[in-house]
C-alpha positions as CSV (number, residue, x, y, z in Angstrom):
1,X,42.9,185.8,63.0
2,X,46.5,186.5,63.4
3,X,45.9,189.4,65.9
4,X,44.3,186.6,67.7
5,X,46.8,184.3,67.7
6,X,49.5,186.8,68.6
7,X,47.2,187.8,71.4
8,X,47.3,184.4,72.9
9,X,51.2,183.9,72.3
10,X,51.5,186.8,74.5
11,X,49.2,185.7,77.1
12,X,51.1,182.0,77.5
13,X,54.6,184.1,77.9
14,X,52.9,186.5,81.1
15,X,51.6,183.2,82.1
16,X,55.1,181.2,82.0
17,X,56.7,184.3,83.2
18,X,54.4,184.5,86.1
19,X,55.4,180.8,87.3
20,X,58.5,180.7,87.0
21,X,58.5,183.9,89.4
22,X,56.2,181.5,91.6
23,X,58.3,179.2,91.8
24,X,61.5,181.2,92.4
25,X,59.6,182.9,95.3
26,X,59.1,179.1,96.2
27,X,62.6,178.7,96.4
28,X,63.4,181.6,98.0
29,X,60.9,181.1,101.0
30,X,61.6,177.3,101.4
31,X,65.9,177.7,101.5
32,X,65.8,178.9,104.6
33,X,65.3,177.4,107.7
34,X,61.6,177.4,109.4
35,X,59.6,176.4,112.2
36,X,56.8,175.4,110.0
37,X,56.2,173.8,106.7
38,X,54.2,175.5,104.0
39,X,50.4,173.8,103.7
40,X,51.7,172.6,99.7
41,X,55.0,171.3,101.0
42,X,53.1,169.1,104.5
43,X,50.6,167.5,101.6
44,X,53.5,167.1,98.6
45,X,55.6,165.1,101.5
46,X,52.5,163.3,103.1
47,X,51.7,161.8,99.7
48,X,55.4,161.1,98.9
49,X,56.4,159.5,102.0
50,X,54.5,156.2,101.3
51,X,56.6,156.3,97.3
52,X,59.9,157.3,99.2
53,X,59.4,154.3,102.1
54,X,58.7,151.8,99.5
55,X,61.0,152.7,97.1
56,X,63.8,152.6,99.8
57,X,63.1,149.6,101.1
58,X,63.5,147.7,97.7
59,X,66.6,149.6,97.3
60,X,68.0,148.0,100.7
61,X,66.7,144.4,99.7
62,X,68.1,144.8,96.3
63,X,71.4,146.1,97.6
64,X,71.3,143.1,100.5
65,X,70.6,140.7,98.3
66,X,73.6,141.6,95.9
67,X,76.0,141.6,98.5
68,X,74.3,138.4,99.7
69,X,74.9,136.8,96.1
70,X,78.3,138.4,96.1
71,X,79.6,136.5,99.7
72,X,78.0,133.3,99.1
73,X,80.1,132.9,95.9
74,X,82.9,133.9,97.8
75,X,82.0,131.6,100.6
76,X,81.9,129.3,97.4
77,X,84.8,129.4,95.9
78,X,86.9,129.6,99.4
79,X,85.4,126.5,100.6
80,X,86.4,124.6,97.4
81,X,89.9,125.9,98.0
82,X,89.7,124.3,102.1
83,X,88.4,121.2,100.8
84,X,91.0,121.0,98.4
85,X,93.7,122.0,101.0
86,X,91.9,119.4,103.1
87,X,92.3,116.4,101.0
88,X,96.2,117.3,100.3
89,X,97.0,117.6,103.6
90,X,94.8,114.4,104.5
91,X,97.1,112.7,101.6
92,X,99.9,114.0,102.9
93,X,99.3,113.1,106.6
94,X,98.5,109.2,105.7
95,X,101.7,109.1,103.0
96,X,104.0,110.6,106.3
97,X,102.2,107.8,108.8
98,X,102.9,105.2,106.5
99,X,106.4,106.4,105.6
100,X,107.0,106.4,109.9
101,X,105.4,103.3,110.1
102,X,107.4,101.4,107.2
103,X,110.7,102.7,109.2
104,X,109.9,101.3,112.1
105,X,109.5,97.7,110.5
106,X,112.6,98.5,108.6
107,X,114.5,99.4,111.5
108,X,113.3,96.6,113.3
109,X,114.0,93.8,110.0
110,X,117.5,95.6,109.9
111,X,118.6,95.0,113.7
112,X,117.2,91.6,113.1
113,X,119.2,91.1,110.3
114,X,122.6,92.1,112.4
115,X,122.2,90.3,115.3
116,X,121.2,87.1,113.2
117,X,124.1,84.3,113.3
118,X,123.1,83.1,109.6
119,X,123.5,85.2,106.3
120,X,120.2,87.2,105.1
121,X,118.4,88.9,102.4
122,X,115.7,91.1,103.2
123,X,112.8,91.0,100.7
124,X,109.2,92.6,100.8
125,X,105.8,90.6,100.3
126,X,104.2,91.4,96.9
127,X,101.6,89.4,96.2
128,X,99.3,87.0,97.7
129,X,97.4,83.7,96.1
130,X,93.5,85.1,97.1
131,X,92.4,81.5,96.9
132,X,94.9,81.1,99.9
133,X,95.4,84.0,101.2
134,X,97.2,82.7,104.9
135,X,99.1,80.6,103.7
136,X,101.5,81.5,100.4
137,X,103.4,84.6,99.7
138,X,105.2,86.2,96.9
139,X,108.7,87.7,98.0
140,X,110.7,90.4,95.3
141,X,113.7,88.8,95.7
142,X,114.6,85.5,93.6
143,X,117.2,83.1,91.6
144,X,118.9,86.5,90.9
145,X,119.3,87.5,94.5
146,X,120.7,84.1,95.4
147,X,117.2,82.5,96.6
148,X,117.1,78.8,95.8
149,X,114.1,76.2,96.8
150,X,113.9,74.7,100.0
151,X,115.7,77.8,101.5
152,X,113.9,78.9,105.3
153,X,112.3,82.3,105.4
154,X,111.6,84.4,108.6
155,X,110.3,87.6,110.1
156,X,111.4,89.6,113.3
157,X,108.7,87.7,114.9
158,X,109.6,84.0,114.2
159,X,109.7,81.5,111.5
160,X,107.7,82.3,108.6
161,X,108.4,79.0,106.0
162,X,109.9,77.9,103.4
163,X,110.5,78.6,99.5
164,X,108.9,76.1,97.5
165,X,109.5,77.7,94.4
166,X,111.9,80.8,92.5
167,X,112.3,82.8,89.3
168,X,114.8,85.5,88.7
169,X,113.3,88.1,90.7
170,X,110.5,86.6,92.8
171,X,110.4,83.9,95.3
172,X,107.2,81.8,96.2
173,X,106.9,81.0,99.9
174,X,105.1,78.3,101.8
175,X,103.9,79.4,105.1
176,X,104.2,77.4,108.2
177,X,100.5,77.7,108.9
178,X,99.7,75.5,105.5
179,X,98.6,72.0,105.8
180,X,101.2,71.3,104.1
181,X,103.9,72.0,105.9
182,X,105.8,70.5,108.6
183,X,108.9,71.8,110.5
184,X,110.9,69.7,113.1
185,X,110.4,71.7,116.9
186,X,111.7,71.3,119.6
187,X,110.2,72.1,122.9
188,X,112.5,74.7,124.6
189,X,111.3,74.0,128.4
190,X,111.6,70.1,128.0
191,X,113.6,70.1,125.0
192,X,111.2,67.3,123.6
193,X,110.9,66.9,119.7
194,X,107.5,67.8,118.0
195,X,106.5,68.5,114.6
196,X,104.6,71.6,113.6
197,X,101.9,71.6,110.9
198,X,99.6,73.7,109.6
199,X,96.5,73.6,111.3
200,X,93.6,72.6,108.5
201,X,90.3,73.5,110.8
202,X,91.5,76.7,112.3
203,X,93.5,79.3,109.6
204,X,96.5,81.1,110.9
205,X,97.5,78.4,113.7
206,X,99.5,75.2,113.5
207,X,99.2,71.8,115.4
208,X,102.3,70.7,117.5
209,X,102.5,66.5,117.6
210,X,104.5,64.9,119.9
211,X,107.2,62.4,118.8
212,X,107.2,60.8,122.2
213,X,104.8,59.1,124.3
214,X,106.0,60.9,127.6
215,X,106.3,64.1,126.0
216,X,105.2,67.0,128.6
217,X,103.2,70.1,126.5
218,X,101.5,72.9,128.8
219,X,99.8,75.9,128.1
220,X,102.4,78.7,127.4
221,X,105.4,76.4,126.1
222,X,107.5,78.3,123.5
223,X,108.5,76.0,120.4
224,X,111.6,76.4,118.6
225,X,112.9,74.9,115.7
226,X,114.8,71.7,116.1
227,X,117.0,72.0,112.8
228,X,116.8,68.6,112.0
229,X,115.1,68.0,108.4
230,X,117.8,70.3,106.5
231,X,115.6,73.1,105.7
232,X,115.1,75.1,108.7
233,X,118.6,76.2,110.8
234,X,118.0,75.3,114.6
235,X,116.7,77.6,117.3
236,X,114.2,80.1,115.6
237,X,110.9,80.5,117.4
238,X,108.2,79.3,116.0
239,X,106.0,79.9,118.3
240,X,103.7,79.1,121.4
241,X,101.5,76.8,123.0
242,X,97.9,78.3,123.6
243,X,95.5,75.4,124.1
244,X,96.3,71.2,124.8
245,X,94.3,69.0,122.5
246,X,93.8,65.0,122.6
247,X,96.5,62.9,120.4
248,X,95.1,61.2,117.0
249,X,92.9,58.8,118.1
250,X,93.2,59.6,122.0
251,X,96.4,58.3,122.0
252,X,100.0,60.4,123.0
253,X,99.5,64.3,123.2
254,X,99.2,67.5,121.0
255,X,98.3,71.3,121.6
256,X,97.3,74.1,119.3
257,X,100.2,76.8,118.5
258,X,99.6,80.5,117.8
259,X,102.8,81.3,115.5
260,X,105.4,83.8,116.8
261,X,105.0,85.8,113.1
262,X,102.0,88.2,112.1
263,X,101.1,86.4,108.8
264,X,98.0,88.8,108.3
265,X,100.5,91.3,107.9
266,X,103.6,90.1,106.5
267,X,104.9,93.2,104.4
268,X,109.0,92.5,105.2
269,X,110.5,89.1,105.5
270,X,114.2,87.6,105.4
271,X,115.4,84.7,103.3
272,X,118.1,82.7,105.0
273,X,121.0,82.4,102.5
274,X,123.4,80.4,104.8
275,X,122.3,78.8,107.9
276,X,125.2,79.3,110.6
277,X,125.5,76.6,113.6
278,X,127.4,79.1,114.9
279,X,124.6,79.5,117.9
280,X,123.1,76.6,117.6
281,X,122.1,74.7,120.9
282,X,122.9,72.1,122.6
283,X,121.6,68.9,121.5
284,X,119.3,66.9,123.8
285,X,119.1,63.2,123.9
286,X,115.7,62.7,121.3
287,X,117.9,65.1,118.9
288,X,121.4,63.2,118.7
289,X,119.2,59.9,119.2
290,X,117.5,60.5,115.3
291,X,120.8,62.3,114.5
């Protein structure tokens, strides 16, 4: 029995011995280069080409696909950082535009306010009554500042109105275009006296009323105020003439004004402090007549 088994011990080491032999003399043969393959290697590579296609191609797609993921999280990531970019320059763009555009006004209210024969104080519109949006305005200067009731606010444009009332730092203003209010005018072609109201069935235009039965209105007349009243210093523009409508009851003649000032966008306006007659026109007969 053990003779046996060395027996076959023996016969597996020829064996292994003999192919390992084989396959170094595979080895040797196939290092070199030849014309021909050997018939074992042509089938060995036939039947491994399919594995070795397949097995590369998911390699490739697995390899795309990573870099794939990779970029698009790149792509990710860098087009947060644009659109962030984006939205502070966009911020920045519309702070710079408003910041040119508020200079402009600025400059504008400020030659205004030398060239003016009366004493000023600039002020800026801060609120509005929503119920009457056209027709009151809230002004951050007050009492404090020197602003007292009755005292005539305007713009670069033209007359704006009046303050009806004033705390310590804010200053309510009644616009020309309210119902409610009436300025003395004068017409500056005829110098004719009229009286400017707020125009109740169209918002943001005033009616002009003559005080004369042969008063002469046309279509482009500018109106100024008259200064008579004690409110308003003489010769600001209030505005002009843009369409001729039929006296109260047919009788005498009025016209529809469009206002010098932009009341839809009233951001700047200046309070007069002290009227100055230092300009002031020359009186026409109808003025020193109700003088």
């Amino acid at each position: 029995m053990f003779v046996q088994h060395e027996s076959r011990r023996k016969t597996y080491a020829v064996l292994l011995a003999l192919a390992a032999l084989a396959l170094i003399a595979v080895i040797y043969i196939t290092s070199g280069e030849r014309d021909r393959l050997t018939p074992v290697e042509y089938v060995v590579r036939e039947i491994l080409a399919p594995v070795q296609t397949g097995l590369f191609r998911i390699a490739s797609w697995v390899n795309g696909s990573v870099r794939t993921l990779a970029s698009l999280s790149l792509n990710v990531r860098e087009n947060h950082a644009l659109k962030q970019e984006v939205a502070r320059l966009t911020a920045e763009n519309v702070y710079l535009e408003e910041q040119r555009l508020e200079n402009i006004r600025l400059r504008r209210l400020l030659d205004f306010e030398e060239k003016a024969p009366h004493k000023t104080l600039a002020a800026e519109a801060i609120a509005r009554d929503p119920g009457n949006w056209l027709n009151t305005v809230t002004l951050n200067k007050g009492t404090g500042h020197g602003v007292k009731k009755d005292m005539a606010v305007v713009s670069c444009e033209g007359l704006l109105g009046r303050v009806v009332s004033a705390s310590s730092s804010t200053a309510n203003v009644l616009l020309i275009i309210d119902p409610r209010s009436a300025v003395g005018g004068v017409v500056q072609r005829t110098r004719s006296l009229v009286l400017v109201e707020g125009d109740p069935e169209t918002p943001g235009m005033c009616l002009v009323k003559c005080l004369t039965m042969e008063s002469d209105l046309v279509t482009g007349d500018k109106i100024l105020s008259s200064g008579l009243g004690g409110i308003y210093p003489k010769g600001l523009i209030i505005g002009e003439i843009v369409e001729l409508i039929p006296g109260k009851y047919g009788v005498g003649s009025a016209a529809r004004l469009k206002p010098a000032a932009d009341f839809a966008r009233l951001e700047e306006a200046l309070i007069i402090l002290e009227p100055s007659s230092s300009r002031d026109m020359p009186l026409s007969e109808e003025e020193a007549d109700m003088r």
